[in-house]
Structure formats: structure tokens, C-alpha cells
PyMOL Python script that loads the backbone (N, CA, C, O; Angstrom):
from pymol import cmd

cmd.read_pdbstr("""\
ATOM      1  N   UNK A   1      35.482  80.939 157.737  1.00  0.00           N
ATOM      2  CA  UNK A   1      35.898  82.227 158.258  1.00  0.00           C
ATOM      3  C   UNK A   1      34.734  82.777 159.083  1.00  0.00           C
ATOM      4  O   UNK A   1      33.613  82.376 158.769  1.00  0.00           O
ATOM      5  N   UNK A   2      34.833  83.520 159.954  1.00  0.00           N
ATOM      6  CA  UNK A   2      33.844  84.135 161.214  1.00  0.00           C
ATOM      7  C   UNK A   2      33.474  85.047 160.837  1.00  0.00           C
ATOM      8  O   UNK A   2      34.406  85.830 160.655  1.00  0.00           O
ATOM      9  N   UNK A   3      32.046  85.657 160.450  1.00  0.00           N
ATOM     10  CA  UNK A   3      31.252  86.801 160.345  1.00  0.00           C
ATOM     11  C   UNK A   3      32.372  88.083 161.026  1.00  0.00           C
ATOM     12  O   UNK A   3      32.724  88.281 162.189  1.00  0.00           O
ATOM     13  N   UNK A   4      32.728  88.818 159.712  1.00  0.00           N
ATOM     14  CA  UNK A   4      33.234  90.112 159.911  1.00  0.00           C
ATOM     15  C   UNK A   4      32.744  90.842 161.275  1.00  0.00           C
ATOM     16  O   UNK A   4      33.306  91.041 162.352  1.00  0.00           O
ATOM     17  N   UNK A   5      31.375  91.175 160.738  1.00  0.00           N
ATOM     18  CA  UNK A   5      30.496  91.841 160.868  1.00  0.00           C
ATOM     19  C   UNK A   5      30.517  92.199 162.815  1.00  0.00           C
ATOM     20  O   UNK A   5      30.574  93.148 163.597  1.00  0.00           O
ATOM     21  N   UNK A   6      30.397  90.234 162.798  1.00  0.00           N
ATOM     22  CA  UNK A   6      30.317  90.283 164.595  1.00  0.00           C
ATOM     23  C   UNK A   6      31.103  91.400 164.976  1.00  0.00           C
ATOM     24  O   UNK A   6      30.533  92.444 165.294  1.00  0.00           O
ATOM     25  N   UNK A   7      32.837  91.278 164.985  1.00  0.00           N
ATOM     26  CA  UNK A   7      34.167  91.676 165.459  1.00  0.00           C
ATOM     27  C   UNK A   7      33.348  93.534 165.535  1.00  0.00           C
ATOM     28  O   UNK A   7      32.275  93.440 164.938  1.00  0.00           O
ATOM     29  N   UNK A   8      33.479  94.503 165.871  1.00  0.00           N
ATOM     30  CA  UNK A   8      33.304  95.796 166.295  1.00  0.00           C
ATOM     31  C   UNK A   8      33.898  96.560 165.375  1.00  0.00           C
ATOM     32  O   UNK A   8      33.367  97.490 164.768  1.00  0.00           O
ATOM     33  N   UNK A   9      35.106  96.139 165.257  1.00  0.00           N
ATOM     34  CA  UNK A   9      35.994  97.002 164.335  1.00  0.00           C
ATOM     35  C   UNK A   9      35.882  96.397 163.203  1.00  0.00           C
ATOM     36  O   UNK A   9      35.666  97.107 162.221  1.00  0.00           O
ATOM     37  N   UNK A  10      35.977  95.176 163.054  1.00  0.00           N
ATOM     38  CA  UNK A  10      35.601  95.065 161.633  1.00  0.00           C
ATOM     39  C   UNK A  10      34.593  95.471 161.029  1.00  0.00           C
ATOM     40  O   UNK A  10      34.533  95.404 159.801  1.00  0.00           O
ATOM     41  N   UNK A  11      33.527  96.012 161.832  1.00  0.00           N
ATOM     42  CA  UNK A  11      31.819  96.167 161.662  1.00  0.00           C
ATOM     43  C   UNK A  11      32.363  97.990 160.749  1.00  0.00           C
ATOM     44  O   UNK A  11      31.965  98.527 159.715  1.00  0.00           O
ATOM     45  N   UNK A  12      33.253  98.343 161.650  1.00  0.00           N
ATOM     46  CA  UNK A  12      33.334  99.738 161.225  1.00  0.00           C
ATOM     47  C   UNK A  12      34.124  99.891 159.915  1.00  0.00           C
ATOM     48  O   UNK A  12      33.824 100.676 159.016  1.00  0.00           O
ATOM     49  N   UNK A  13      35.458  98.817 159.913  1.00  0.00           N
ATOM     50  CA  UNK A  13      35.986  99.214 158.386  1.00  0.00           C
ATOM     51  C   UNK A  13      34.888  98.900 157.638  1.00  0.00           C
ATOM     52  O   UNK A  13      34.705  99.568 156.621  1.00  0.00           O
ATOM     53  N   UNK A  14      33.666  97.524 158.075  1.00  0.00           N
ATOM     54  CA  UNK A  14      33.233  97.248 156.585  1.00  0.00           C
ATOM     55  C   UNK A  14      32.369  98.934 156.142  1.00  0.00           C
ATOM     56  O   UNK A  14      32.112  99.351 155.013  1.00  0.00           O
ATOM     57  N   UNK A  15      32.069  99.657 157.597  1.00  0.00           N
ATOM     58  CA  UNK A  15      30.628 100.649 157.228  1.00  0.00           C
ATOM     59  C   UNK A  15      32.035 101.678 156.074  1.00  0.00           C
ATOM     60  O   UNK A  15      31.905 102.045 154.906  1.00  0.00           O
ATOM     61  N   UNK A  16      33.089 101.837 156.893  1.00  0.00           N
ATOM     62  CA  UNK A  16      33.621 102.885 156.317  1.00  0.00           C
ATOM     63  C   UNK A  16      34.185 102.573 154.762  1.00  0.00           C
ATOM     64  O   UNK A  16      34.469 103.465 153.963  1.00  0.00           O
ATOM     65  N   UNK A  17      34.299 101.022 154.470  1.00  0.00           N
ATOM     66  CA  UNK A  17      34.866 100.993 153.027  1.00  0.00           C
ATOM     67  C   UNK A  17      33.323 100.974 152.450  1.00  0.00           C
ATOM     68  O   UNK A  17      33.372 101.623 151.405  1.00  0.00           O
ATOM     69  N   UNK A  18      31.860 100.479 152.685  1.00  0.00           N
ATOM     70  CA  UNK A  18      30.884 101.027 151.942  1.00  0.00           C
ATOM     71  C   UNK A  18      30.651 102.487 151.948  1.00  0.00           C
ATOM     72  O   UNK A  18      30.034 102.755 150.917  1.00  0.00           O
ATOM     73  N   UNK A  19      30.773 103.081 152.340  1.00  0.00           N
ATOM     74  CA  UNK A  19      30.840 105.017 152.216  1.00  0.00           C
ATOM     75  C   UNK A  19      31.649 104.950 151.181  1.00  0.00           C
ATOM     76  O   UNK A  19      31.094 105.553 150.262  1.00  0.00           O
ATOM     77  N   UNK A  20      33.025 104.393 150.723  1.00  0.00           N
ATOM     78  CA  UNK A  20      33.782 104.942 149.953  1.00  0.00           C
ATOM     79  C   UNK A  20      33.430 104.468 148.356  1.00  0.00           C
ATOM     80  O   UNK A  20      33.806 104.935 147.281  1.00  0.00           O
ATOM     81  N   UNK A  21      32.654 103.475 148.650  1.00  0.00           N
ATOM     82  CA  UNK A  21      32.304 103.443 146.703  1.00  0.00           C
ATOM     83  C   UNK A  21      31.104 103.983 146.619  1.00  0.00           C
ATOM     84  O   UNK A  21      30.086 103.840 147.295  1.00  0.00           O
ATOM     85  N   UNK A  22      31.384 104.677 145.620  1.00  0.00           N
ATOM     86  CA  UNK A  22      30.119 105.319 144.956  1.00  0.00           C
ATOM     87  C   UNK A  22      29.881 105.305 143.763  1.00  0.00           C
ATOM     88  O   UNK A  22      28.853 105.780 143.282  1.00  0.00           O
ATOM     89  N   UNK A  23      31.261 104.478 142.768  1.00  0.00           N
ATOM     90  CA  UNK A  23      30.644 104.127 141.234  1.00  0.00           C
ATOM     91  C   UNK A  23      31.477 102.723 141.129  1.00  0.00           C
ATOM     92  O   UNK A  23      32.468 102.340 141.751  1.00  0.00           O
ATOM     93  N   UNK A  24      30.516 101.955 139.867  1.00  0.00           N
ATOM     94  CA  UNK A  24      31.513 100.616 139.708  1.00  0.00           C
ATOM     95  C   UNK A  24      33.122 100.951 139.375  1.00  0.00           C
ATOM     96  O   UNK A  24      33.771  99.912 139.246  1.00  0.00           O
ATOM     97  N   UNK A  25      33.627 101.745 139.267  1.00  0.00           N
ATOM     98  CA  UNK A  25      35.136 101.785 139.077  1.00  0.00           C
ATOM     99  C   UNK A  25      35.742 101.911 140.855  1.00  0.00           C
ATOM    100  O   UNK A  25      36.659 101.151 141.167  1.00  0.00           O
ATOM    101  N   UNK A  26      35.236 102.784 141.818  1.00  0.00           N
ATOM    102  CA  UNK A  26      35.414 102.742 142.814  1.00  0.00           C
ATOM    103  C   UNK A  26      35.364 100.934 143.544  1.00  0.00           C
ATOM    104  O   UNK A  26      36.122 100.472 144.397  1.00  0.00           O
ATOM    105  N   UNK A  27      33.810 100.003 142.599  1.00  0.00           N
ATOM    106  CA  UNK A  27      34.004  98.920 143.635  1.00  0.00           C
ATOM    107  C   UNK A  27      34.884  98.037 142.807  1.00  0.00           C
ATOM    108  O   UNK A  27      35.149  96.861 143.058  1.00  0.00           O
ATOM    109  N   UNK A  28      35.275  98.691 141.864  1.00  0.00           N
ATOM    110  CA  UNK A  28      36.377  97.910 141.353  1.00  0.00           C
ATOM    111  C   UNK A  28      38.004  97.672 141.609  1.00  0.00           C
ATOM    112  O   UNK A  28      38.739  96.685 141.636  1.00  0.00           O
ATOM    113  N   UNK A  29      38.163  99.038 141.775  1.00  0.00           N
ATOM    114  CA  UNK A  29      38.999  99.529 142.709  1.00  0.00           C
ATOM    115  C   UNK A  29      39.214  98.485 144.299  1.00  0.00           C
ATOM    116  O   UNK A  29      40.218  97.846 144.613  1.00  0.00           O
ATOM    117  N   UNK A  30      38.068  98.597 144.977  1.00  0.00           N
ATOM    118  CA  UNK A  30      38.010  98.171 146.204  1.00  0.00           C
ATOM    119  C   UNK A  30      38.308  95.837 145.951  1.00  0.00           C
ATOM    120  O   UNK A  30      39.090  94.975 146.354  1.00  0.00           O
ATOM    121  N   UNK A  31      37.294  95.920 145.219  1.00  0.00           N
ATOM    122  CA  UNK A  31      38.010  94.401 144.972  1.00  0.00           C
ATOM    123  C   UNK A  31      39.387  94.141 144.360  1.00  0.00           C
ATOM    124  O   UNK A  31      39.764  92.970 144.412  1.00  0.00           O
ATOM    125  N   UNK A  32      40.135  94.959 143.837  1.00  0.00           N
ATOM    126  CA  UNK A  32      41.531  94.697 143.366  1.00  0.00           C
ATOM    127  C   UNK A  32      42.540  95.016 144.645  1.00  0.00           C
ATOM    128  O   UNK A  32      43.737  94.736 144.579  1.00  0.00           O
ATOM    129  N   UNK A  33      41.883  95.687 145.930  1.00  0.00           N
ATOM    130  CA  UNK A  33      42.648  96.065 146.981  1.00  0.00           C
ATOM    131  C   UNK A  33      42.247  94.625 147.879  1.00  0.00           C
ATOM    132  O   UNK A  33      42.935  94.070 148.736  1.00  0.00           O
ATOM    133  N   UNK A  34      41.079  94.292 147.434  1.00  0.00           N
ATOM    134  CA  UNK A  34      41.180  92.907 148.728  1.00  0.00           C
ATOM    135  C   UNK A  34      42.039  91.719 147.871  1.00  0.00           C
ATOM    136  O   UNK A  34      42.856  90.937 148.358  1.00  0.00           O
ATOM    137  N   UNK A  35      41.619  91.811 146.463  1.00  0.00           N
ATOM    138  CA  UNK A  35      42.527  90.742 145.839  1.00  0.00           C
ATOM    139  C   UNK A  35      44.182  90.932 146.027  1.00  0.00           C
ATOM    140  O   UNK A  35      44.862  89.918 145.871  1.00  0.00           O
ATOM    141  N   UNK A  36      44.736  91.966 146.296  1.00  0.00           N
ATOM    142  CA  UNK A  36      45.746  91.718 146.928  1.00  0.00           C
ATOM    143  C   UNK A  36      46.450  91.454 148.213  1.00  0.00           C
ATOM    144  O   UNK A  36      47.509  90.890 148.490  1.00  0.00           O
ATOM    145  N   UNK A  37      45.022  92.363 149.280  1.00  0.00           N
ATOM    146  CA  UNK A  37      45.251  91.280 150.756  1.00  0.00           C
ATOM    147  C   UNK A  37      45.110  89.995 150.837  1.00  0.00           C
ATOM    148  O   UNK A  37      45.573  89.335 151.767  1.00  0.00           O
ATOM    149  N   UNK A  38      44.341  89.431 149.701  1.00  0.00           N
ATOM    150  CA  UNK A  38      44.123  88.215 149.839  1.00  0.00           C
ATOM    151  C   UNK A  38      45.361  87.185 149.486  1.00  0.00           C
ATOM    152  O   UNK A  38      45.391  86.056 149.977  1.00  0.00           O
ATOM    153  N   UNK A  39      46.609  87.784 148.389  1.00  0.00           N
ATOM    154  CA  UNK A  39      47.742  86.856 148.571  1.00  0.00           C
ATOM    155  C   UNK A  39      48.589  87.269 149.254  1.00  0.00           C
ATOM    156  O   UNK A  39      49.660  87.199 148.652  1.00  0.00           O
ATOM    157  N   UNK A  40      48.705  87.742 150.381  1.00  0.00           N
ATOM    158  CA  UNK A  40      49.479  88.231 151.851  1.00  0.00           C
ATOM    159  C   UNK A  40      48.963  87.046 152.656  1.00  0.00           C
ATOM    160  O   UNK A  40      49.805  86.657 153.465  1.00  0.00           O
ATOM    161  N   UNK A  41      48.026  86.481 152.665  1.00  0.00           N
ATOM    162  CA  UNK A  41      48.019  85.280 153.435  1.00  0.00           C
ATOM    163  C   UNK A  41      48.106  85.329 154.537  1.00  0.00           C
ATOM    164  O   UNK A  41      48.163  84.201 155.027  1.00  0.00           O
ATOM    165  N   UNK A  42      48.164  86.372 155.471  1.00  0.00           N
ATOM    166  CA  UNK A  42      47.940  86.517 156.674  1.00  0.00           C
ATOM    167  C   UNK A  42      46.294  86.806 157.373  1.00  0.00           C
ATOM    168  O   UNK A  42      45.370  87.327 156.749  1.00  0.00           O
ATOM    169  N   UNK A  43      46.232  86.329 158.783  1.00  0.00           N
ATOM    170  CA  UNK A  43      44.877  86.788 158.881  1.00  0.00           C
ATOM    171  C   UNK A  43      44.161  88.070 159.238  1.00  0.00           C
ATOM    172  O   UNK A  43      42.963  88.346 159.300  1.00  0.00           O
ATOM    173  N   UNK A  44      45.250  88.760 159.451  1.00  0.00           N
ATOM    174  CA  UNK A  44      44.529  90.461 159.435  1.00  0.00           C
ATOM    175  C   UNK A  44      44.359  90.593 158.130  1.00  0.00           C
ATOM    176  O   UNK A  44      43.371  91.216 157.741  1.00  0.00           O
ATOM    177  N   UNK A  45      45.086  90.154 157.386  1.00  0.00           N
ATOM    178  CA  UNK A  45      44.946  90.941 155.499  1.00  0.00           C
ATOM    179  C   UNK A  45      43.383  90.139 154.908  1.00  0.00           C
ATOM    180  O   UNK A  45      42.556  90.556 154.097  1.00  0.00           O
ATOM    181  N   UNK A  46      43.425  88.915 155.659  1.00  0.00           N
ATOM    182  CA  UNK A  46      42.301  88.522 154.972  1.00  0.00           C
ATOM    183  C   UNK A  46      40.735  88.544 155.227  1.00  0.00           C
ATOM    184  O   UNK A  46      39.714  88.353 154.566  1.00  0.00           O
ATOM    185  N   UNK A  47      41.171  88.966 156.886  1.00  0.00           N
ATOM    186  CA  UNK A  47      39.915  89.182 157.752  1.00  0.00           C
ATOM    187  C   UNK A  47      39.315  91.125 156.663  1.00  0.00           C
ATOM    188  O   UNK A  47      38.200  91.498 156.298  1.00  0.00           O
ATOM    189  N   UNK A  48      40.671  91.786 156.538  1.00  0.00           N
ATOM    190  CA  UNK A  48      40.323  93.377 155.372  1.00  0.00           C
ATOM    191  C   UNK A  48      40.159  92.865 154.585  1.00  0.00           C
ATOM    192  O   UNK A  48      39.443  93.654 153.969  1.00  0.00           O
ATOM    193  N   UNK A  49      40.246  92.071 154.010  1.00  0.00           N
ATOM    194  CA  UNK A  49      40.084  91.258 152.673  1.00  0.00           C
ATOM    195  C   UNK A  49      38.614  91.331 152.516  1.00  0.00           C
ATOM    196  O   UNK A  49      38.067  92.089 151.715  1.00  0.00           O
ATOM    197  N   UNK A  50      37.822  90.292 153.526  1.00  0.00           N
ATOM    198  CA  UNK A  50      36.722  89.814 153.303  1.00  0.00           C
ATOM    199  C   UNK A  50      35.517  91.220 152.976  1.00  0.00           C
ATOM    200  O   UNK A  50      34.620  91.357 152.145  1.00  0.00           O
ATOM    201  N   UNK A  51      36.229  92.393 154.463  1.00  0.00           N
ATOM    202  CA  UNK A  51      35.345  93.908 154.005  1.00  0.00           C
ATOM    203  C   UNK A  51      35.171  94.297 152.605  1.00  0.00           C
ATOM    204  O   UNK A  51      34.240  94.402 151.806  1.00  0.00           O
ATOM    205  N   UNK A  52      36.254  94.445 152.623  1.00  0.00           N
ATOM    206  CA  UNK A  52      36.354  95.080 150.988  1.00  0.00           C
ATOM    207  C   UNK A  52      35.345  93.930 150.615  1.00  0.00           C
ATOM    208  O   UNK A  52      34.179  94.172 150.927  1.00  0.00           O
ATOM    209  N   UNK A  53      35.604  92.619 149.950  1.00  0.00           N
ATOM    210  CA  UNK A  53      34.279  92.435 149.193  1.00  0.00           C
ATOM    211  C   UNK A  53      32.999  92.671 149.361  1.00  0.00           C
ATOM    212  O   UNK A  53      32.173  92.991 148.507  1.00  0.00           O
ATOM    213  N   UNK A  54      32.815  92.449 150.848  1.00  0.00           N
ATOM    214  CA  UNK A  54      31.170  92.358 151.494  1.00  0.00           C
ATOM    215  C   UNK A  54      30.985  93.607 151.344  1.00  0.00           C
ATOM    216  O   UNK A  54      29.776  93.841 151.327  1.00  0.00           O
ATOM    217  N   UNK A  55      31.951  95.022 151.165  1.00  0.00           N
ATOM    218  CA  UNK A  55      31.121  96.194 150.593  1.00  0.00           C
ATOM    219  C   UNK A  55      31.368  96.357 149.455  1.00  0.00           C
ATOM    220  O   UNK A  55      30.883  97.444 149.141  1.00  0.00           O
ATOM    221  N   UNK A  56      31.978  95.786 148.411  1.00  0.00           N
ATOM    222  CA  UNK A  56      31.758  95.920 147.315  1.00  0.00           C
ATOM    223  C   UNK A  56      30.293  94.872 145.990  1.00  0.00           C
ATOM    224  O   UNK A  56      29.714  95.037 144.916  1.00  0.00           O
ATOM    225  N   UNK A  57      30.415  93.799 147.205  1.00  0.00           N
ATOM    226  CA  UNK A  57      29.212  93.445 146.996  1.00  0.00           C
ATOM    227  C   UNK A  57      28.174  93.948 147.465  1.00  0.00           C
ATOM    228  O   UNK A  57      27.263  93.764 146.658  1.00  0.00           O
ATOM    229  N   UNK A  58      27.736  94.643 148.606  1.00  0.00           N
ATOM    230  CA  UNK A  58      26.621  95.501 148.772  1.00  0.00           C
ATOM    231  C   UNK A  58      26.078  96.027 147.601  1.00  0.00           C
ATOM    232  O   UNK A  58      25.035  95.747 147.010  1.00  0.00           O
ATOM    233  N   UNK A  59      27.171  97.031 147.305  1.00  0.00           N
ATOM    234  CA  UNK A  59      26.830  97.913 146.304  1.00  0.00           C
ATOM    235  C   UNK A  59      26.612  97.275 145.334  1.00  0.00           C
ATOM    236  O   UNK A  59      25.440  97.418 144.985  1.00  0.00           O
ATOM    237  N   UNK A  60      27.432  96.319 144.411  1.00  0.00           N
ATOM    238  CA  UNK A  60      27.345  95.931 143.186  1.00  0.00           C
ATOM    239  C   UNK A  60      26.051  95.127 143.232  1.00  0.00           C
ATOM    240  O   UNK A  60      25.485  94.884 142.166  1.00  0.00           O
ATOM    241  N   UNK A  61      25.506  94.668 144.457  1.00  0.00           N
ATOM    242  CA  UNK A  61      23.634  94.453 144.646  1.00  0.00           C
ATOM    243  C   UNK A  61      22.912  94.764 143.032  1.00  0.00           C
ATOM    244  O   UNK A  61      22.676  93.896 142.192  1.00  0.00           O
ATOM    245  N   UNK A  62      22.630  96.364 142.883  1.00  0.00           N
ATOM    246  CA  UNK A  62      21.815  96.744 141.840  1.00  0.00           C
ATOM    247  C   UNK A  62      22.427  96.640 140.745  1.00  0.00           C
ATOM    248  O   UNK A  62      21.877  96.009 139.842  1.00  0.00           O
ATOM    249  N   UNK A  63      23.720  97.226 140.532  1.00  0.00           N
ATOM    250  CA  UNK A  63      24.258  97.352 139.365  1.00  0.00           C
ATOM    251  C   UNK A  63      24.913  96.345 138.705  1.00  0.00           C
ATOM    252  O   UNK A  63      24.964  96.388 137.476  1.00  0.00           O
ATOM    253  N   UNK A  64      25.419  95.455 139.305  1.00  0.00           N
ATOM    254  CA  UNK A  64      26.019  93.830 138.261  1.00  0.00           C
ATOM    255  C   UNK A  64      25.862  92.757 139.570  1.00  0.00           C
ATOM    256  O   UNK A  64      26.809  92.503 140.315  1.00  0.00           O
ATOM    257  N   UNK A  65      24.593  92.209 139.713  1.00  0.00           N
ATOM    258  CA  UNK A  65      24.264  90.879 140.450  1.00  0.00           C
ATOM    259  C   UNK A  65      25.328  90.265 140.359  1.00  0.00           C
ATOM    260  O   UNK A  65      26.152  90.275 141.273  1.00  0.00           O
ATOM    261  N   UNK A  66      25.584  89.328 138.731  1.00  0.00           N
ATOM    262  CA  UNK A  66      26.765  88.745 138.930  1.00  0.00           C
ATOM    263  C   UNK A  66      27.819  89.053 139.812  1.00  0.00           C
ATOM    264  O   UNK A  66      27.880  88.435 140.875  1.00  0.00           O
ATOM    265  N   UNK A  67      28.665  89.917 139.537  1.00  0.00           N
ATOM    266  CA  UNK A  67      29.553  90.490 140.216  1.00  0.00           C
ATOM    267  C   UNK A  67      29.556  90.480 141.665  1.00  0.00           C
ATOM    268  O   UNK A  67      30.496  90.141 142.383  1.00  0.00           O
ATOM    269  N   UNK A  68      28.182  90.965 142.095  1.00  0.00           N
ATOM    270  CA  UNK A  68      27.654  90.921 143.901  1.00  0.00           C
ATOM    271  C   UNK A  68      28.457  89.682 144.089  1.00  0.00           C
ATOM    272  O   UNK A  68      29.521  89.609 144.704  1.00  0.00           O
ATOM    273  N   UNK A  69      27.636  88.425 143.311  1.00  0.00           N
ATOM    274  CA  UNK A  69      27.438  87.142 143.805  1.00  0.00           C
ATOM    275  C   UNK A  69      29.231  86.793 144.068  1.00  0.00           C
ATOM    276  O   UNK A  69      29.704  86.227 145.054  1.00  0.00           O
ATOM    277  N   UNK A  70      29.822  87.205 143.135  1.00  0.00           N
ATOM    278  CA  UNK A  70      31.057  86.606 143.168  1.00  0.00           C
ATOM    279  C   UNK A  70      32.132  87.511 144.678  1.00  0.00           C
ATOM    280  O   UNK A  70      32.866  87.020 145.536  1.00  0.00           O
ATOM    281  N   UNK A  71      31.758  88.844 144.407  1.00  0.00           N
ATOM    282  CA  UNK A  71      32.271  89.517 145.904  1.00  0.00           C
ATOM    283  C   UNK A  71      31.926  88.784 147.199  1.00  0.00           C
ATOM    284  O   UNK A  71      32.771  88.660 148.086  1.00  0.00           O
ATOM    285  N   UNK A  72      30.643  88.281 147.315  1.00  0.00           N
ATOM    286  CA  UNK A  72      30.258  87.800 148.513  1.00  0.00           C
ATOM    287  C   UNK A  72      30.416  86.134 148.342  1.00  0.00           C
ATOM    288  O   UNK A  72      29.904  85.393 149.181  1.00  0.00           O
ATOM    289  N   UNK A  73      31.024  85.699 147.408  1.00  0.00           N
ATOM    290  CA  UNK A  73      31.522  84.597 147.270  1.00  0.00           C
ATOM    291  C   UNK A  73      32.977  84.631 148.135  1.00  0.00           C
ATOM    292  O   UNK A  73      33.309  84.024 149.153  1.00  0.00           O
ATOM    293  N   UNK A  74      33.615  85.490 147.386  1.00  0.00           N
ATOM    294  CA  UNK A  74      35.204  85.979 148.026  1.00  0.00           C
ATOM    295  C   UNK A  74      35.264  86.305 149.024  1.00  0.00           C
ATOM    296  O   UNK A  74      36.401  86.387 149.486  1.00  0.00           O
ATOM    297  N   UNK A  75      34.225  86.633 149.818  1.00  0.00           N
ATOM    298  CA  UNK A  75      34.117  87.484 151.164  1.00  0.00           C
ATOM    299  C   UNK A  75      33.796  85.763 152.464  1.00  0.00           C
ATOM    300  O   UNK A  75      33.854  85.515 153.669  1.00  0.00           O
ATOM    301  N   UNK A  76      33.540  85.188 151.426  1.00  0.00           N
ATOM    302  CA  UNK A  76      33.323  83.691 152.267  1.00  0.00           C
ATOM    303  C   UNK A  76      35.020  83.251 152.543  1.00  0.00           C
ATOM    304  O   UNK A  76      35.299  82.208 153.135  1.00  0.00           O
TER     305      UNK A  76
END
""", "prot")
cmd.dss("prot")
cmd.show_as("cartoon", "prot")
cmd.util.cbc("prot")
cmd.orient("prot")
């Protein structure tokens, strides 16, 4: 899959879905919303897909590594 990040707009959902968590229930929240773009199987759902993890792994950085590792696993 192609670096989100590059695409412009994708650059912006990912900034705007990291603004929106601010506790692990929020990035929990946010990975149960990509885990369901992710069985839509289409490639807009999965290209939002990948945001949601890569900002829910940001965040989950300090607070559950594990967890990071596996968001930015999913975000692959």
C-alpha cells in the first residue's frame, strides 16, 4: 500500500483523526472504525482505514507500545 501521508488529503484526514483522540478509549474507538473500513474492501475505505491506525498508533506510542506496534502493523 502507498504512504498515506504522500496523497494531500490523506495527509489531512490522518492530522485531523490525530486531533481527535485524546484518551485510549477514543484510540480505541478510532481502531474499531478502521476495523470496519477495513472489511468494505474497497480502496477508499482502506486507504481511511490505514489513517485511523497510523493515528491511533501515534498516540498509543506512550501509552501501550504493544498496541502502537500492532496499529502501525494494520496501517501497512
Amino acid at each position: 500500500m502507498a504512504d498515506p501521508l504522500v496523497n494531500p488529503v490523506m495527509q489531512g484526514d490522518y492530522q485531523q483523526n490525530a486531533l481527535e483522540i485524546s484518551t485510549a478509549q477514543s484510540a480505541d474507538d478510532v481502531l474499531k472504525q478502521a476495523d470496519a473500513l477495513v472489511r468494505h474492501d474497497s480502496r477508499a475505505d482502506l486507504m481511511q482505514a490505514a489513517c485511523y491506525y497510523l493515528a491511533a498508533a501515534h498516540f498509543l506510542e506512550n501509552q501501550d507500545p504493544p498496541r502502537s506496534a500492532q496499529a502501525y502493523h494494520s496501517a501497512g
